[in-house]
C-alpha positions in Angstrom: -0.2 -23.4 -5.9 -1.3 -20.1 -5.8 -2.1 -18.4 -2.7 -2.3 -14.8 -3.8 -2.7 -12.4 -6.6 -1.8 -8.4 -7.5 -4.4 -6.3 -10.2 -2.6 -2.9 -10.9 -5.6 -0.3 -11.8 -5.2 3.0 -11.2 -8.5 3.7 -10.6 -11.0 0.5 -9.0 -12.4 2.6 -6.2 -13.4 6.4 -6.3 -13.1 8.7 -3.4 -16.4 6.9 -1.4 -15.0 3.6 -1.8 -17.6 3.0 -4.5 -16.5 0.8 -7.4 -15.9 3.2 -10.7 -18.1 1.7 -13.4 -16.9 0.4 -16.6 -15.7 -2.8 -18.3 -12.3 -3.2 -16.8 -14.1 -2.7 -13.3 -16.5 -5.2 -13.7 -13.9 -7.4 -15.3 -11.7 -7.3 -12.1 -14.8 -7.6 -10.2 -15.4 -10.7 -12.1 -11.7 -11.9 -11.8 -11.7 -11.6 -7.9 -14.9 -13.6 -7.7 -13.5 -16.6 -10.0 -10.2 -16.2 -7.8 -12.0 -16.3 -4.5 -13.4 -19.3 -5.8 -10.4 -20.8 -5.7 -9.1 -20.0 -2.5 -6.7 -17.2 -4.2 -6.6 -14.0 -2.2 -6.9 -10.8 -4.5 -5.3 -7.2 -3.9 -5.7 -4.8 -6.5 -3.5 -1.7 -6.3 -4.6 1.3 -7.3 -3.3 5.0 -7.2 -5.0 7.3 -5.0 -5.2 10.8 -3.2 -3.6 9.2 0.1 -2.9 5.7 1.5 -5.6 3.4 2.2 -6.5 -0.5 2.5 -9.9 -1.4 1.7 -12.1 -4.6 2.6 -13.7 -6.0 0.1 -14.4 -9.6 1.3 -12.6 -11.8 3.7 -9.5 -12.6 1.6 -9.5 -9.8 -1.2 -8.8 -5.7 -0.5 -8.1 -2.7 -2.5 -4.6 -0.9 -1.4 -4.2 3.1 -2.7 -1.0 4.6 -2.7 -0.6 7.9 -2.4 0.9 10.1 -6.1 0.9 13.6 -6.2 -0.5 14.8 -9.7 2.7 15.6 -11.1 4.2 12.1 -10.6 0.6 10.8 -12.2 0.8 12.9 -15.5 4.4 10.9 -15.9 3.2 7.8 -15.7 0.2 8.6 -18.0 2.9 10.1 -20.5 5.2 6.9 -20.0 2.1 4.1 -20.5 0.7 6.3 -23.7 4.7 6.3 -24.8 4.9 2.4 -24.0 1.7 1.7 -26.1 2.9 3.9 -28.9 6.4 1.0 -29.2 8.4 2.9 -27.2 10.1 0.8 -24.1 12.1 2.8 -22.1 11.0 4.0 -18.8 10.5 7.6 -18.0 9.7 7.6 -13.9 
């Protein structure tokens, strides 16, 4: 059974440790409460400014990882590359 579950976002929490707003954020919202429900832990990973691990209940957290702005424009070029057909990987 499933014991514990990873939501890559690069942005779920803003500099306050507020949750952004917008449909995909209330969407994971709504997928760690259903998961929580079943006793699944939830960490969602996002990018961030520096490292950090945030509560968010008992068994779920946010984790940020640290990316300069340089390394973020790649990846942004590389997902609008990957959604364009293109497969290869560019980091």
């Amino acid at each position: 059974m499933i014991k514990f579950i990873d939501i890559l976002y690069h942005k779920y929490l803003d500099e306050n440790m507020q949750i952004t707003i917008g449909g995909v954020q209330t969407y994971i919202s709504d997928l760690i409460k259903v998961f929580e429900r079943y006793n699944i832990s939830v960490r969602v990973i996002q990018f961030s400014d520096k490292n950090f691990t945030y509560n968010i209940s008992d068994s779920s957290s946010v984790v940020g990882f640290r990316i300069n702005e340089k390394r973020r424009k790649k990846i942004g070029k590389a997902n609008r590359r990957i959604r364009g057909g293109d497969r290869r990987t560019y980091f």
